[in-house]
C-alpha positions as semicolon CSV with decimal commas, in nm:
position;residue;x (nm);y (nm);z (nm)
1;X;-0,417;-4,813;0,050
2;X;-0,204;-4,581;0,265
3;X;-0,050;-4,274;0,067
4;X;0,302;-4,351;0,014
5;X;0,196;-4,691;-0,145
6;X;0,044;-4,490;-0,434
7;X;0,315;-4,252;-0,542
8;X;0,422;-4,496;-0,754
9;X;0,257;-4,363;-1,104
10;X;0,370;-3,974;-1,017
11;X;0,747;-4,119;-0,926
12;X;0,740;-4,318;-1,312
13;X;0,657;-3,967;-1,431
14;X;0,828;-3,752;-1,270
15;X;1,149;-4,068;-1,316
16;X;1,046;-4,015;-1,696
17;X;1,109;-3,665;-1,677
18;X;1,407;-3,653;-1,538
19;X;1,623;-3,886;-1,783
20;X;1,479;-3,684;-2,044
21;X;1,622;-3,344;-1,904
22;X;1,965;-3,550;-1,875
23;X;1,933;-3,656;-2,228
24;X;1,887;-3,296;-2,292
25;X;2,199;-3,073;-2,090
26;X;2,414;-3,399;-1,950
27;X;2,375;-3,335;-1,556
28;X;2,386;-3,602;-1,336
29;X;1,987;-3,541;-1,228
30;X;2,158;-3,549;-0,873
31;X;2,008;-3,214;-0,678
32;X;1,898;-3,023;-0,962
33;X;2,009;-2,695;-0,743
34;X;2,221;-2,407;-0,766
35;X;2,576;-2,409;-0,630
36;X;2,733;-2,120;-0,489
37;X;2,880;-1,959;-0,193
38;X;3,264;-1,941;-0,125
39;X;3,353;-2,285;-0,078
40;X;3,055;-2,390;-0,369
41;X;2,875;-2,594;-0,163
42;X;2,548;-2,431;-0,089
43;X;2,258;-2,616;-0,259
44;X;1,930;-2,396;-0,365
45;X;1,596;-2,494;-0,430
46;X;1,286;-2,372;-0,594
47;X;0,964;-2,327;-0,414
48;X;0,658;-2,262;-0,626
49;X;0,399;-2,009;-0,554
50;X;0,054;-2,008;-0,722
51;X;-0,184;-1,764;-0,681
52;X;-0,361;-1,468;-0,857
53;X;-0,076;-1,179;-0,804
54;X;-0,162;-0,932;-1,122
55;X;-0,544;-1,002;-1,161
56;X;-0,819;-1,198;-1,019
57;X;-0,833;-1,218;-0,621
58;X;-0,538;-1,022;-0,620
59;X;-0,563;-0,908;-0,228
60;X;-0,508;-1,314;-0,195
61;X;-0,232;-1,350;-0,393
62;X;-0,014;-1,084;-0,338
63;X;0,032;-1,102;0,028
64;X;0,076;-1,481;0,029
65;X;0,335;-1,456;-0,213
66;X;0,537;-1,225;0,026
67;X;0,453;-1,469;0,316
68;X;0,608;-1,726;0,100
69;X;0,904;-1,504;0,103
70;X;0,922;-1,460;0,459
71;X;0,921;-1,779;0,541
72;X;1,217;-1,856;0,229
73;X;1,402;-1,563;0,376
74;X;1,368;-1,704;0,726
75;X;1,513;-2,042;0,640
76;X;1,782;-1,955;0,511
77;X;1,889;-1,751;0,759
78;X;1,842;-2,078;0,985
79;X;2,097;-2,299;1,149
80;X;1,947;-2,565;0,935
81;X;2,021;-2,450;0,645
82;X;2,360;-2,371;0,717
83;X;2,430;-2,677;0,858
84;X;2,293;-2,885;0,580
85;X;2,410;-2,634;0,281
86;X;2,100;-2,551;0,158
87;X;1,926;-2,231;0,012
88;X;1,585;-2,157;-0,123
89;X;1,417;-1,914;-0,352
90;X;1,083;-1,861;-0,489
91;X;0,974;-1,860;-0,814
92;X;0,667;-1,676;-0,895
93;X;0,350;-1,850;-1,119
94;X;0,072;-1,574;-1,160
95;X;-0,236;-1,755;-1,277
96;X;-0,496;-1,445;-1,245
97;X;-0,793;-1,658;-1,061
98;X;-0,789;-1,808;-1,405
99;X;-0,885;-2,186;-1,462
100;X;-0,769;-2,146;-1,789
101;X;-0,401;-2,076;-1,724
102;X;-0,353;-2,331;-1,477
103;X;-0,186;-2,593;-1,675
104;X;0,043;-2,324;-1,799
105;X;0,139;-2,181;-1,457
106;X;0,183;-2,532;-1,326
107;X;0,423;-2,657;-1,600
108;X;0,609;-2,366;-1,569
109;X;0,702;-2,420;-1,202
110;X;0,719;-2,776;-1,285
111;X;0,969;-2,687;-1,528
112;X;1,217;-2,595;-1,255
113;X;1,456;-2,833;-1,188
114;X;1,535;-2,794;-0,876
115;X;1,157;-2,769;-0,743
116;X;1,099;-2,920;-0,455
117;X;0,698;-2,831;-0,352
118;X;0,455;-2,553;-0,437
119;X;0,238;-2,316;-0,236
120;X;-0,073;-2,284;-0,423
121;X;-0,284;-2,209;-0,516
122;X;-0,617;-1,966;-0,394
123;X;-0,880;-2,066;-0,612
124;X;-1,033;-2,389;-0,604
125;X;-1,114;-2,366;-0,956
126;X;-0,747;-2,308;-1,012
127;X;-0,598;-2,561;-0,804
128;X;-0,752;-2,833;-0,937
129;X;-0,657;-2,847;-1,284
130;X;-0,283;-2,746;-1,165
131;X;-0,278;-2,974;-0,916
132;X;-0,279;-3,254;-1,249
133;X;0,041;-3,132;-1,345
134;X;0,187;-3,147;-0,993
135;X;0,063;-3,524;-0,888
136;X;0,176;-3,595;-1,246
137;X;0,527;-3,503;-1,153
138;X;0,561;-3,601;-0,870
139;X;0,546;-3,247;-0,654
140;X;0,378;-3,179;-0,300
141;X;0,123;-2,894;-0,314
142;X;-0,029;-2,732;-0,039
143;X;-0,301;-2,460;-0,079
144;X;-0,312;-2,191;0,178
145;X;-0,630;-2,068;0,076
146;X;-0,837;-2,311;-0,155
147;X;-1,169;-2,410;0,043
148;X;-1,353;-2,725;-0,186
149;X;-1,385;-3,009;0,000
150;X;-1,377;-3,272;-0,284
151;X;-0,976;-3,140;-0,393
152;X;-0,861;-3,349;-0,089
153;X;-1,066;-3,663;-0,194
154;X;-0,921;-3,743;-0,597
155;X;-0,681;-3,963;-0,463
156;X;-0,400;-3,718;-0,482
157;X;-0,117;-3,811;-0,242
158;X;0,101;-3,541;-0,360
159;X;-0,206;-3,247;-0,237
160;X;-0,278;-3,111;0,132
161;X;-0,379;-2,789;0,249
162;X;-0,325;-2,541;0,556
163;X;-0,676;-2,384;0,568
164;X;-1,023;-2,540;0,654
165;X;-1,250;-2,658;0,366
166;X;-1,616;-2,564;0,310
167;X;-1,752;-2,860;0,449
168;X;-1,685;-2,667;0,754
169;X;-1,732;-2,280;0,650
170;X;-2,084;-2,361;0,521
171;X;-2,228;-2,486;0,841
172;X;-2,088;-2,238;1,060
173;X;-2,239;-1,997;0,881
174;X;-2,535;-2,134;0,867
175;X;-2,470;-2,140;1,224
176;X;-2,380;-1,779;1,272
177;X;-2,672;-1,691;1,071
178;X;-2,942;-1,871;1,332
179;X;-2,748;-1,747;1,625
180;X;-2,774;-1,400;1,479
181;X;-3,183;-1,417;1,503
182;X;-3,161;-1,499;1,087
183;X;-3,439;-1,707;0,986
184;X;-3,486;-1,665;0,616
185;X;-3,241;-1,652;0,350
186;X;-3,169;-1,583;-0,031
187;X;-2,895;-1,768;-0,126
188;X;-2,688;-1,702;-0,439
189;X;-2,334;-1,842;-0,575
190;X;-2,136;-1,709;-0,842
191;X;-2,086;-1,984;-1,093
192;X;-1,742;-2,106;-0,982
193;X;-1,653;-2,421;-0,839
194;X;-1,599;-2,279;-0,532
195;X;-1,938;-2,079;-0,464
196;X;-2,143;-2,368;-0,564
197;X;-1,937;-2,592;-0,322
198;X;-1,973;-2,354;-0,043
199;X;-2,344;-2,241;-0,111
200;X;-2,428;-2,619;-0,137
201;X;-2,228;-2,676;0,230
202;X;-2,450;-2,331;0,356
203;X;-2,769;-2,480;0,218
204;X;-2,791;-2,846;0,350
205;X;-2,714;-2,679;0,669
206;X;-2,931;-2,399;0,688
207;X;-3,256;-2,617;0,635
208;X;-3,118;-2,903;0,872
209;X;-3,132;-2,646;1,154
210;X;-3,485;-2,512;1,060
211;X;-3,412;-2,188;0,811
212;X;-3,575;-2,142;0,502
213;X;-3,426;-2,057;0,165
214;X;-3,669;-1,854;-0,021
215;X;-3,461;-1,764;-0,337
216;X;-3,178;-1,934;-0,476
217;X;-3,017;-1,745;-0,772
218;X;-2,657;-1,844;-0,964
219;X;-2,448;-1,513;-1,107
220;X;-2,182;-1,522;-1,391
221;X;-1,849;-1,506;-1,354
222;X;-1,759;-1,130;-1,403
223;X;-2,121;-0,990;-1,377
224;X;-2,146;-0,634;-1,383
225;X;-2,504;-0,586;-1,407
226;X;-2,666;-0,720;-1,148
227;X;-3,015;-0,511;-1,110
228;X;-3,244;-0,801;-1,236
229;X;-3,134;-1,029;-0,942
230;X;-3,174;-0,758;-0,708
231;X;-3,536;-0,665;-0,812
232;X;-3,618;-1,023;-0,712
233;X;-3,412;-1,037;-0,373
234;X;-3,571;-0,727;-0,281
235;X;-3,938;-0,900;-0,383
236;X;-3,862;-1,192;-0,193
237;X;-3,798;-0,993;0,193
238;X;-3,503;-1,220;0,335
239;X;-3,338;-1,184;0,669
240;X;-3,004;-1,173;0,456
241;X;-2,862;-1,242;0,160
242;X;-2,578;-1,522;0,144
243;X;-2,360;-1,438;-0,149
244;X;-2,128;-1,788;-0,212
245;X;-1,836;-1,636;-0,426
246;X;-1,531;-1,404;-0,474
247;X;-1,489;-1,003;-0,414
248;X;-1,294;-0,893;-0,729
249;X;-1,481;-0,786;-1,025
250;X;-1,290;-1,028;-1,239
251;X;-1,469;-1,329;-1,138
252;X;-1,760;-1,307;-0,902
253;X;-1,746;-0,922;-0,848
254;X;-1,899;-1,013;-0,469
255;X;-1,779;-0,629;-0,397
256;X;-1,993;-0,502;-0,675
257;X;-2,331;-0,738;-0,589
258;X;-2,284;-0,606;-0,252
259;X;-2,303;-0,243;-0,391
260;X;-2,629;-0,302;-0,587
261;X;-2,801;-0,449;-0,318
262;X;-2,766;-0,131;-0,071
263;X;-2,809;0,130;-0,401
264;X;-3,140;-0,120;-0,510
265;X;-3,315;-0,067;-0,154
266;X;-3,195;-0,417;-0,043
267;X;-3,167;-0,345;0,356
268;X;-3,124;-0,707;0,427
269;X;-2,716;-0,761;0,479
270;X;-2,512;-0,967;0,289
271;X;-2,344;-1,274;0,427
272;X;-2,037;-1,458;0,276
273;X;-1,779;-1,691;0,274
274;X;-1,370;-1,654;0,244
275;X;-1,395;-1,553;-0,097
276;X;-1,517;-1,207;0,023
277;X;-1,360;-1,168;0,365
278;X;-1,054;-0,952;0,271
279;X;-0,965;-0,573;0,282
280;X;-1,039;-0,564;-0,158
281;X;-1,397;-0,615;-0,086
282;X;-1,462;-0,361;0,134
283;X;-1,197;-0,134;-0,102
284;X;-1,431;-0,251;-0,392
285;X;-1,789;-0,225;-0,201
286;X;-1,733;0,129;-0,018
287;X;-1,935;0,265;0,235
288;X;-2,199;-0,008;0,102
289;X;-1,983;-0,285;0,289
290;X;-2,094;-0,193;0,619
291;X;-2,254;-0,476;0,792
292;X;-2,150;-0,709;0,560
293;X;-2,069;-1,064;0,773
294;X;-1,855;-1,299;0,612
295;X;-1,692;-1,681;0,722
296;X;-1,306;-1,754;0,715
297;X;-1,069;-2,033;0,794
298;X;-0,911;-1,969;1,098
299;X;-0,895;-1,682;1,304
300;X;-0,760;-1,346;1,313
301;X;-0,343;-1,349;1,234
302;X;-0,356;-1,138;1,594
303;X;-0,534;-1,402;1,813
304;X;-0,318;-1,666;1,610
305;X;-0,072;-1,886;1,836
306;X;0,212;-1,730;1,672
307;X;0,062;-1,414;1,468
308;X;0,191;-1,114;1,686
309;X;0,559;-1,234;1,569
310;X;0,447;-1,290;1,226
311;X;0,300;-0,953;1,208
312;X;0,562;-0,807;1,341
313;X;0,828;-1,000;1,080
314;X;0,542;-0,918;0,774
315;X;0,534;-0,586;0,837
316;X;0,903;-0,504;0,931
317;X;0,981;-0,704;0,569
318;X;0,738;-0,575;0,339
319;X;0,638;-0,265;0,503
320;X;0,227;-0,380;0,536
321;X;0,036;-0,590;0,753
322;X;-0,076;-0,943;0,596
323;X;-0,364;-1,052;0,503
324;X;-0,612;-1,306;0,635
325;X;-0,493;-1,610;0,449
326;X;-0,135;-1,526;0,456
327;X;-0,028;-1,687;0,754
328;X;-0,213;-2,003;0,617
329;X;0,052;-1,957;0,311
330;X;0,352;-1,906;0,549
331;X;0,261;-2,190;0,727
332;X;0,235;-2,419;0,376
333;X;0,593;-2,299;0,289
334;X;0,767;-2,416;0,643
335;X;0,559;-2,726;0,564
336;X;0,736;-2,796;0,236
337;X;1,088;-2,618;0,397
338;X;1,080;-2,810;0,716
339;X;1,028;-3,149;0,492
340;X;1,323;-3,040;0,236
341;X;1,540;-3,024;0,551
342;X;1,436;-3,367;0,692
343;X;1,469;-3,583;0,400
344;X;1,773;-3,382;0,324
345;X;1,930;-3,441;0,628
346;X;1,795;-3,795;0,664
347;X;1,926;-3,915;0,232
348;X;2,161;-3,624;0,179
349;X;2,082;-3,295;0,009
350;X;2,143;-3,441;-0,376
351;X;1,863;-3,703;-0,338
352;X;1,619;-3,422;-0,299
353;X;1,498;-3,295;-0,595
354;X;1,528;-3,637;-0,765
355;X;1,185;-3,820;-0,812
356;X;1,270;-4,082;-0,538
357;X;1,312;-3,711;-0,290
358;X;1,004;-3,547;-0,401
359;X;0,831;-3,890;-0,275
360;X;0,978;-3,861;0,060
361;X;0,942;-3,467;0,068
362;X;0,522;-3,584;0,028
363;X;0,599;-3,872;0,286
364;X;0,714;-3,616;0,546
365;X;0,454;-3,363;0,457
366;X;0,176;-3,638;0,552
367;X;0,314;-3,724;0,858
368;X;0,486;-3,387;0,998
369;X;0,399;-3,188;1,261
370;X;0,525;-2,832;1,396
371;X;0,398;-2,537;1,562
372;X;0,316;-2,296;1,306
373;X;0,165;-1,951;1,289
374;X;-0,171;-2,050;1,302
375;X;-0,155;-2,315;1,571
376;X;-0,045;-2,669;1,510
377;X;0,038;-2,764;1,197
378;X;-0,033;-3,148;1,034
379;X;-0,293;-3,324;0,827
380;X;-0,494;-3,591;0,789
381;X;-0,527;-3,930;0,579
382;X;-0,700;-3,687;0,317
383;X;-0,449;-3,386;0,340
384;X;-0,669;-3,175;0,491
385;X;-0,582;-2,902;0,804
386;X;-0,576;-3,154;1,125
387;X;-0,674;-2,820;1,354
388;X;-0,954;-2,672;1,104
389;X;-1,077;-2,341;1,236
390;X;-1,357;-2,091;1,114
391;X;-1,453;-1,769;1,226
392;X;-1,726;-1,505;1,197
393;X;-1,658;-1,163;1,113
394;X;-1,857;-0,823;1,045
395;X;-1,755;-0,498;0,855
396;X;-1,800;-0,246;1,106
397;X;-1,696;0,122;1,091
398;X;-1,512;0,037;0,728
399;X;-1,257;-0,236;0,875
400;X;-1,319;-0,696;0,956
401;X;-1,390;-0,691;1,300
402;X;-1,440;-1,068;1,471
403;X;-1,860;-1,057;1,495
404;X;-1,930;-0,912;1,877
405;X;-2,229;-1,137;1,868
406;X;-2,106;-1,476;1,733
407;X;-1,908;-1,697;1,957
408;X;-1,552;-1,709;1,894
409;X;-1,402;-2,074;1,804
């Protein structure tokens, strides 16, 4: 069944919604925006971001928030926008990395009236209990950063995302690890729906081309003790150790495994996926990150199509360069901006934040495409990145290099 053929049960609810705001404060349910300007006839919507911006995997958060922001800030300094009479803003939900707070984070944006898509969220753990609320209502969501490959296969029409999925991150580092002269492995994932995703994608990989797994250990969420599994990794002799989970010591605490591996006599390097492949870890980790190699979608924001201007508008904005999966959020905001444009130009801007708008806002998500930061920009029948990309990279000399002995994508 193609995807705008089952919207149907998300429009009902999101339909259902609506009367019963109008019940509530009388408006007309028309564009749900803010007017204002000198004549009063400037429109705004809401775009949702959701991501960990106060705890969790903050270094993921934070900076795709303010990409979020430069690309809101950028539209509406556009001719579009002034031509059609239409702002946006962003409103903030902060869910910590937490699975937990999901449903509240999501009903809060949801609770917006003049929403009109989200960006979010990081975590695949996160994203797919929010991502309920959002195909309940009615609301297109596009992660910038959440890896999982089953989130694009639950027959939500309403979900896509900008960045590759595990199915491919696994493999190629598998691959990278066999190019690199690796031969045997311990492999270990840290509880979360992501790291046993990706560590099962690394694993079916790994032994297809010939390597050998000769420990396989699971960690807790927020470990801080991790001597006992490193008195066994250093028993068992690997080539490396692939670690399938998150940097921050609030949930896998990748930064801090990496730590007690070097301290415990461990002089086999530790291999990752996204989850560790940001600035925090090696913050976290110290002088103990050297050599770490670690996976992540795409490529680096400078070798991007577009990422010298984008690092040139980041850091002229917010006074920093962005992050790695920043430009994936940027690019999920124009997404949901250059969609809020179309249908508004194409049923007028009040039809857009009504039910029967956030339908065609997902229609023109699904079948969009534009040149974006990190190369072309569209999806397929599942919602997934069209132009997937995944890179190798190494800690060298306390900063993510691109791997000098991997081949580049």
């Amino acid at each position: 069944m193609k995807r705008k053929l089952r919207f149907i049960l998300a429009a009902m609810a999101a339909l259902a919604l609506t009367f019963a705001l109008v019940a509530c404060d009388g408006d007309n349910g028309g564009s749900n925006g803010d007017t204002n300007g000198d004549n009063g006839d400037t429109t705004t919507f809401a775009i949702g971001f959701g991501g960990p911006i106060s705890q969790g995997a903050v270094s993921f958060g934070q900076g795709a928030l303010n990409a979020t922001r430069l690309a809101v800030d950028q539209a509406n300094a556009s001719d579009e926008a002034r031509d059609l009479g239409i702002q946006f803003r962003v409103v903030e939900g902060d869910d910590q990395s937490d699975p937990s707070l999901a449903p509240q984070v999501a009903g809060a944006l949801i609770s917006e009236r003049d929403l009109v898509g989200v960006v979010g969220h990081f975590n695949s753990g996160v994203t797919d209990p929010a991502g309920l609320v959002y195909n309940e209502h009615g609301v297109v969501q596009i992660s910038y950063g959440s890896t999982r490959p089953d989130l694009t296969h639950m027959g939500r029409e309403n979900f896509f995302r900008t960045c590759a999925t595990d199915a491919l991150q696994g493999p190629t580092a598998a691959d990278s690890a066999w190019e690199l002269g690796f031969r045997t492995a311990v492999l270990i994932d840290d509880s979360s729906p992501y790291g046993e995703g990706l560590a099962a994608a690394f694993k079916e990989q790994w032994e297809e081309i010939g390597g050998e797994i000769l420990l396989e250990e699971r960690t807790a969420q927020q470990e801080s003790d991790f001597a006992p599994v490193v008195t066994r990794v250093n028993a068992a002799d690997p080539d490396f150790v692939f670690f399938a989970g998150t940097y921050d010591s609030s949930s896998g605490a990748g930064a801090l495994f990496a730590r007690q591996l070097k301290d415990g006599g461990v002089e086999a390097p530790m291999m990752g996926g996204d989850g560790i492949q940001v600035d925090g870890f090696i913050t976290e980790a110290g002088p103990q990150s050297e050599g770490t190699i670690a996976t992540k979608p795409g490529m680096p924001i400078e070798d991007m199509p577009e990422g010298a201007a984008f690092i040139s508008d980041f850091e002229a904005e917010f006074g920093e360069a962005p992050g790695g999966f920043d430009a994936f959020a940027f690019d999920a905001a124009n997404a949901i901006i250059n969609a809020v444009f179309e249908v508004a130009e194409t049923d007028g801007v009040d039809s857009v934040a009504t039910p029967a708008g956030r339908r065609a806002i997902i229609e023109v998500v699904a079948g969009n495409e534009f040149p974006g930061v990190t190369g072309p920009v569209s999806f397929d029948e599942n919602g997934d990145s069209a132009n997937p990309i995944v890179s190798t990279f190494l800690v060298y000399d306390g900063e993510w290099i691109i791997h000098p002995d991997v081949p580049t994508p």
